[in-house]
N, C-alpha and C positions, 0 to 999 in steps of 0.2 A: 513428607516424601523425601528421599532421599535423594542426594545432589551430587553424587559420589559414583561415576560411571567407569567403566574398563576402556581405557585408552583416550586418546584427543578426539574432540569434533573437529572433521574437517569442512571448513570452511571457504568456499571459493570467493574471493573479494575480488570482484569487478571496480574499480574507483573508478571509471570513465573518464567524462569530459570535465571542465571547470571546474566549479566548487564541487565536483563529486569527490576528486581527490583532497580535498580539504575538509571536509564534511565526513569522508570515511576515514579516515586519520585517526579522526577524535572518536570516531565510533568505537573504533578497533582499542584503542585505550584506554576506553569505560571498559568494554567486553573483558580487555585483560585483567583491568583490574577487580571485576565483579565474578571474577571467576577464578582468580585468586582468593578470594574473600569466601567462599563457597567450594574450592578445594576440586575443580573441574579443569579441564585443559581443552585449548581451540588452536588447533593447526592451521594456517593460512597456507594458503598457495593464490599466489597477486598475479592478476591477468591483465594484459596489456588493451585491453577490447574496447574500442573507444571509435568515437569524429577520428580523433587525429589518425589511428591506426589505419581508417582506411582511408584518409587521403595521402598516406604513403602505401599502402598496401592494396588498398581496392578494395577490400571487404572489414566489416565493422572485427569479425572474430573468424579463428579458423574454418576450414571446412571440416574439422572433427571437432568444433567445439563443442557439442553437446556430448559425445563422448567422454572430454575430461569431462565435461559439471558431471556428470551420472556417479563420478567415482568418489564425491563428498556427499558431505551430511545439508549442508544450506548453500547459498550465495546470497552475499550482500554486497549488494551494489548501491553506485554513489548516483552516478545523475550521466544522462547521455544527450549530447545537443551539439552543435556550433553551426555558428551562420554560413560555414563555406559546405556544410553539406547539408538538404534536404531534410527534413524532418521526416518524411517516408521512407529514404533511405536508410535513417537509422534506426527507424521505429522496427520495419521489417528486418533488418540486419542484423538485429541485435535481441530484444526486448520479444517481440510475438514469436519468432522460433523458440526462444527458452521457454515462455509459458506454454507453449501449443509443445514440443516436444518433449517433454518432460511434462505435461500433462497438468498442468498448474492449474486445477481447472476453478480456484476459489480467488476474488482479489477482497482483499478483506482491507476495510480503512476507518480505523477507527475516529471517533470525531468526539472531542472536548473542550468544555471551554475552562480552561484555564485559571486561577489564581493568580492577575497579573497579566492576563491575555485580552484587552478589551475587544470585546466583537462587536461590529459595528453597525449589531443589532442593539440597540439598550435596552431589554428585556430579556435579553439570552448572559445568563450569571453562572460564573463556577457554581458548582455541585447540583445545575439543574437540565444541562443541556451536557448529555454521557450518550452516543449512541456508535449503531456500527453499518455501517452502507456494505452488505454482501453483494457483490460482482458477481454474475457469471464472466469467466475469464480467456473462454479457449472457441464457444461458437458464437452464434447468433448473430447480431448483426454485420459482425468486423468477419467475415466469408472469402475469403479467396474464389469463389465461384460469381463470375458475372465477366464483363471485357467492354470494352469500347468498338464501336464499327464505325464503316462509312467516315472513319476519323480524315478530320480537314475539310470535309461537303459540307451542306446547310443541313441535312439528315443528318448528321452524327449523332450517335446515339452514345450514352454509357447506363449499363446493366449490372446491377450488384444484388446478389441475392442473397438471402437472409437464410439462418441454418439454425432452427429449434428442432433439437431431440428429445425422445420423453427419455432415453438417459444422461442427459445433459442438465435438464430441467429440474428433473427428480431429484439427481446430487445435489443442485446447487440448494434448493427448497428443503431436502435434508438439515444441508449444513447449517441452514438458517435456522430452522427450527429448534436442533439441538443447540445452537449457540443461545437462543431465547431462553430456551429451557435453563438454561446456565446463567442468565441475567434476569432481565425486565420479565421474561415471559408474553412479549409481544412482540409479532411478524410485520411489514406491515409491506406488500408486496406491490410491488411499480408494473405499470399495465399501461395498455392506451386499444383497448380490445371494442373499444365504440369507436377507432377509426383505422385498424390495421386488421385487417377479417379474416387472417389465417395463420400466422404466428401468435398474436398475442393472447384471441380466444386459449389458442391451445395450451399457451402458456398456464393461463387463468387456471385452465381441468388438470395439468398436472400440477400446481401447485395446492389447489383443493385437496385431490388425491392425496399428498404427502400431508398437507395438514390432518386429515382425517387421521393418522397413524401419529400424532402428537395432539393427543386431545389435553396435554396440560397446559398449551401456549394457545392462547387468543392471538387470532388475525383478520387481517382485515387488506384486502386489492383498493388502490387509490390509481386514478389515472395520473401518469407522469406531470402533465400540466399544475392541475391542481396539487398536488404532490412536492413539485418544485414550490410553491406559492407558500404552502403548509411550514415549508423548512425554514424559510425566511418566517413567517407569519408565527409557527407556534412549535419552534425546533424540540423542545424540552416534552413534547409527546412523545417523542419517537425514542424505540428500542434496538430491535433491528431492521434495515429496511431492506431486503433480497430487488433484486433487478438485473434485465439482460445486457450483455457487452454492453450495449449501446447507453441503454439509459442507467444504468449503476457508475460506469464512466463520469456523467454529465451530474448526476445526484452530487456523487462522490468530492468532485469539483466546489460544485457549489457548496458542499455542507464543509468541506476546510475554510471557506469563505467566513460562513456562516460563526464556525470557531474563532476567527481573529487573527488566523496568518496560515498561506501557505506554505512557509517556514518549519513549520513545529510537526506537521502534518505525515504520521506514517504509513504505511502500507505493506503488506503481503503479500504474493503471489505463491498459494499452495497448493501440493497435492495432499489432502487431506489423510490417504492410505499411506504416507509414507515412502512408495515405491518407487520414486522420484525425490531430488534436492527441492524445498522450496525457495523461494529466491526471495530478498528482504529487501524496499528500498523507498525513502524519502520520495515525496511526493512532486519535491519542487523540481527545477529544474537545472542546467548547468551554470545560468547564469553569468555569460561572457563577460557582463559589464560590470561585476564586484567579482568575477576571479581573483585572487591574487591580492587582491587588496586586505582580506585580514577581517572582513565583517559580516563573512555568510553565518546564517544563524545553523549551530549543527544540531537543533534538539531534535525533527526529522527522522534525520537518521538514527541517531540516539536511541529513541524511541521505537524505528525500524528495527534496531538491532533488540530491545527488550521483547518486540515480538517473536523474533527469531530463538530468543532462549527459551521463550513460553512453549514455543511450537518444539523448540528440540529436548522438553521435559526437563525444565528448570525455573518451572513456575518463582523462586522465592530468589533467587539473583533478578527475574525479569520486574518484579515485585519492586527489588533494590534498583536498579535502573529509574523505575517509572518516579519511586518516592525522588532521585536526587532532580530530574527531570522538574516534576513541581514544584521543590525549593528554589531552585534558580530562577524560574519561572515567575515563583511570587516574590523576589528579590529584586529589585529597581536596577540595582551596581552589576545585574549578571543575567540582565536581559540585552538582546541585538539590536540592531541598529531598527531593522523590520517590525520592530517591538516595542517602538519606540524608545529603548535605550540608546545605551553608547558603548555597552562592550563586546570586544573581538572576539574573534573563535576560539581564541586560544585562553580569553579569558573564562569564557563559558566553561568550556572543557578542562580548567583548574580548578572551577566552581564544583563541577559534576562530578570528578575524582575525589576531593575533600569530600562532599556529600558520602559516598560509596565506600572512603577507608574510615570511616567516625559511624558508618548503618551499624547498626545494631548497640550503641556504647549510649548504654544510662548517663 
C-alpha cells in the first residue's frame, strides 16, 4: 500500500499536564522521523490545553476548542492531571467533550506482553498473551443524565442513569467483530445481565444480533466478575474483548496491569467513519512526582502515536514504530526506571530513533 499522500497530516498535539509534555516530545520525534523514512508529512499545531491553563484561565481549553480539533486529521495527546485541580474537573474539561463531540465512539487498548516486560503474572509470556479491550466510548454508563437532591439532609439522594442504544451497541459490537475478523477471530463480550435487568440483557440481544452477521468470528458473553478473574487467571485466551464505558474502562486498566506496566500501555479514542479527528494518547497518567526529572517511560505514547499512523493509513511506518518499540524493550540498557531499568526518556528516545533510521537495512 502506498505511503505517499497529497499534502501534511494535520495533527493537533495536546502535551497537557507533567510528563505529558515530556512523553509527547519524544513521540513527535519518532513520528518525524518515521515519516521521513516513508516519505509522508505531519503538520502540528501545539495547544496549550492543560491543569495549568485552567488554573490561570478557568477552563481546561477554549470555548471553541472542538472547533479547531475538527480542522485536523488526529490529536495526540500527552497525559492531563495535577493535584491542585480535581480529577472531574479535568476529566469533564478536557478529555469527555472531545470524545463525545467529535463522536469518538471506539476506545481501543491494545494489551502485550512484551520481550523484556515481566508481568507480574508468571505464566503470562511474550508472544502468548496479544489482545485488544474494545470500549464503548461516548454512552452507557458515564451519562450526564441523573443529579443529587435533598443535598445536605439525611435523604440526599444522588441518581445517575445509564444510557444503552441499539445504535451505540450495534457500532461498538461491529467494530469488535471486524477487528477479530482481522486477528484471532474471537469476540469475547463483558456483561453482568444476571444482575443489571435492563441494560445489560439488552446489551447481550444486540450483541447477538451483530454476531449473527459475522458468522466467521466465534464468540462468546462472560460476566464481568468472572471475566476480571479470567484475565488474571488465563490472559493468553483472549482476542478481543468488546465492553460498556463502564466495564471496558475497568477490563482496560487491569489487563495493562496484567502486561507489566502501565507505562508502555496505549490507547485510542476513535471515530471509526472518519468524520471526525481521532485523538491518540498513553494510558498513564501526568505524574507530578517524576515530572521533570528525566525518567518517564515514553513507549506509551510511542506506541499511541504508531496507532495513530495505522488509523491514518500508514499501516508500514506504524509497523516501523511498533518493531523499534520491541527492541528497546527487549534491551536491558534502554528499558525505564518502571521497567525496572535505569534509562531516561531521552535515552529511550535515542534508542527508538537509531531503531527507525537502520528499519529496513540488511
Amino acid at each position: 500500500m502506498s505511503e505517499h499522500h497529497a499534502g501534511a497530516r494535520r495533527i493537533a498535539v495536546i502535551p497537557g499536564d507533567g510528563i505529558g509534555t515530556e512523553v509527547i516530545d519524544v513521540a513527535r520525534r519518532v513520528l518525524d522521523a518515521v515519516a521521513a523514512r516513508h516519505g509522508f508529512e505531519l503538520a502540528y499545531t501545539e495547544l496549550d490545553w492543560s491543569c495549568r491553563r485552567y488554573l490561570s484561565e478557568g477552563a481546561m481549553m477554549p470555548a471553541d476548542g472542538l472547533d479547531t480539533l475538527r480542522g485536523h486529521d488526529a490529536i495526540l495527546l500527552g497525559a492531563v492531571g495535577w493535584p491542585e485541580v480535581p480529577d472531574h474537573v479535568s476529566l469533564w474539561g478536557l478529555l469527555i467533550p472531545i470524545r463525545r463531540g467529535l463522536r469518538q465512539y471506539v476506545n481501543l487498548r491494545p494489551i502485550r506482553v512484551f520481550d523484556g516486560v515481566v508481568s507480574p503474572l508468571r505464566d503470562a509470556r511474550a508472544g502468548q498473551v496479544d489482545f485488544v479491550v474494545v470500549r464503548e466510548n461516548i454512552e452507557g454508563e458515564y451519562s450526564e443524565v441523573g443529579g443529587r437532591v435533598n443535598r445536605g439532609f439525611p435523604d440526599e439522594q444522588a441518581i445517575q442513569e445509564s444510557i444503552f442504544t441499539r445504535a451505540g451497541v450495534s457500532r461498538i459490537a461491529d467494530y469488535a467483530f471486524e477487528l477479530a475478523a482481522s486477528r484471532g477471530g474471537h469476540v469475547t463480550s463483558a456483561t453482568k445481565s444476571n444482575g443489571i435487568v435492563h441494560t445489560m440483557p439488552f446489551w447481550d440481544e444486540v450483541v447477538a444480533e451483530r454476531a449473527a452477521a459475522h458468522p466467521d468470528v466465534r464468540w462468546d458473553a462472560e460476566h464481568i466478575d468472572a471475566l476480571a478473574a479470567k484475565f488474571v487467571l488465563a490472559p493468553e485466551r483472549f482476542d478481543v474483548v468488546v465492553g460498556s464505558n463502564l466495564f471496558g474502562d475497568i477490563l482496560s486498566d487491569l489487563a495493562a496491569a496484567v502486561a507489566g506496566s502501565i507505562g508502555i500501555a496505549p490507547s485510542a479514542n476513535l471515530d471509526p467513519t472518519h468524520t471526525y479527528p481521532s485523538m491518540f494518547e498513553p494510558v498513564h497518567g501526568s505524574a507530578p512526582d517524576i515530572a521533570g526529572t528525566g525518567v518517564a517511560n515514553p513507549v506509551g505514547a510511542v506506541w499511541s502515536a504508531a496507532l495513530m499512523l495505522e488509523h491514518l493509513g500508514h499501516p508500514e511506518a506504524a509497523a516501523d514504530v511498533l518493531a523499534a518499540v520491541e527492541t528497546t524493550l527487549a534491551t536491558p540498557a534502554t528499558r525505564t526506571r518502571d521497567l525496572g531499568g535505569t534509562a531516561t526518556t531521552g535515552e529511550v528516545a535515542d534508542a527508538l530513533l537509531d531503531r527507525i533510521r537502520r528499519a529496513g537495512e540488511v
